[in-house]
C-alpha positions in Angstrom: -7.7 1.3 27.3 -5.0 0.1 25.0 -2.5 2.7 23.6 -3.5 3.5 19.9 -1.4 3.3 16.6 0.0 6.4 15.0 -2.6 6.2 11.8 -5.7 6.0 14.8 -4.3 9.3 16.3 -4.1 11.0 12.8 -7.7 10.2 12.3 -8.6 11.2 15.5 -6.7 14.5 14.7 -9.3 15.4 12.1 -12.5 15.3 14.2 -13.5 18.3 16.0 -11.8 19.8 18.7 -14.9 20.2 21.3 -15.8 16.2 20.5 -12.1 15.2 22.4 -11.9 12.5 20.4 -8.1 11.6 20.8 -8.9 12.2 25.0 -7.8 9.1 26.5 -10.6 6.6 28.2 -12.9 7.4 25.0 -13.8 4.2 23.5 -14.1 5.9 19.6 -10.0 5.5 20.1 -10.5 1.7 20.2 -12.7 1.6 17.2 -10.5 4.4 14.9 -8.8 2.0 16.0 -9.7 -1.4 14.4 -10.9 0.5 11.2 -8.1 2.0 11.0 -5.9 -1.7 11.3 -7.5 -2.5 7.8 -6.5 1.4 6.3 -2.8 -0.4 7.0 -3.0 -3.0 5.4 -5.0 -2.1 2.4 -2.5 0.6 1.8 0.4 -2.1 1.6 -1.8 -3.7 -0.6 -2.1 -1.1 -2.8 1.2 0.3 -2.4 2.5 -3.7 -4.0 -0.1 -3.3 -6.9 1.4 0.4 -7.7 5.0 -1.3 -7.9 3.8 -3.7 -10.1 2.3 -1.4 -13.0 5.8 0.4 -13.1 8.1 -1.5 -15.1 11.1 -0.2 -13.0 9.4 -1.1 -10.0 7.9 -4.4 -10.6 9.0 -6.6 -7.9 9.1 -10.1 -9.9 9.2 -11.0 -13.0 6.2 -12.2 -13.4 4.7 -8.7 -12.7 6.9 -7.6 -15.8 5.7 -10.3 -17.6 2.2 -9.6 -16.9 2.5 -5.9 -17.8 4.0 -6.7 -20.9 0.9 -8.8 -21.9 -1.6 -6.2 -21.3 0.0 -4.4 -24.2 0.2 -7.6 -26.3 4.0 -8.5 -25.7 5.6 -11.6 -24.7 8.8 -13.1 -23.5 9.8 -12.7 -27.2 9.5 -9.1 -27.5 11.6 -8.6 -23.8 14.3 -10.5 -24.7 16.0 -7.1 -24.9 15.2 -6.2 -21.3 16.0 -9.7 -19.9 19.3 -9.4 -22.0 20.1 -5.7 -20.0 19.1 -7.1 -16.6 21.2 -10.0 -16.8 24.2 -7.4 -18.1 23.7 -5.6 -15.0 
């Protein structure tokens, strides 16, 4: 049995104690496992999406661009903030 990742052992921290569940040769480790493999990378996921609603955060400037026009702005009306970046 393979070694497995640090977010498998916290979920295998949370089961009960008299199940052994983070007990080595126990093949629920390898499946916490692979679940948890997709916990990772939906988390990154999220984590990018998160950045991208917070105008200080936004990563490109498309995601600025794009949160400017859910609230009916355009390139137009962030002239002033394009203006400050390029300042800076």
């Amino acid at each position: 049995m393979s070694p497995v990742s640090g977010r498998a052992r916290s979920v295998l921290g949370r089961f009960p104690a008299h199940m052994e569940a983070g007990r080595g040769g126990k093949r629920l480790g390898e499946v916490v496992d692979s679940l948890a493999a997709g916990l990772d990378l939906l988390a990154a996921d999220l984590a990018a999406v998160r950045r991208a609603h917070r105008l200080p955060h936004a990563d490109t400037l498309r995601d600025v661009l794009l949160l400017g026009g859910l609230h009916g702005m355009g390139a137009g009306d962030l002239e002033l903030l394009f203006a400050r970046g390029e300042r800076t």
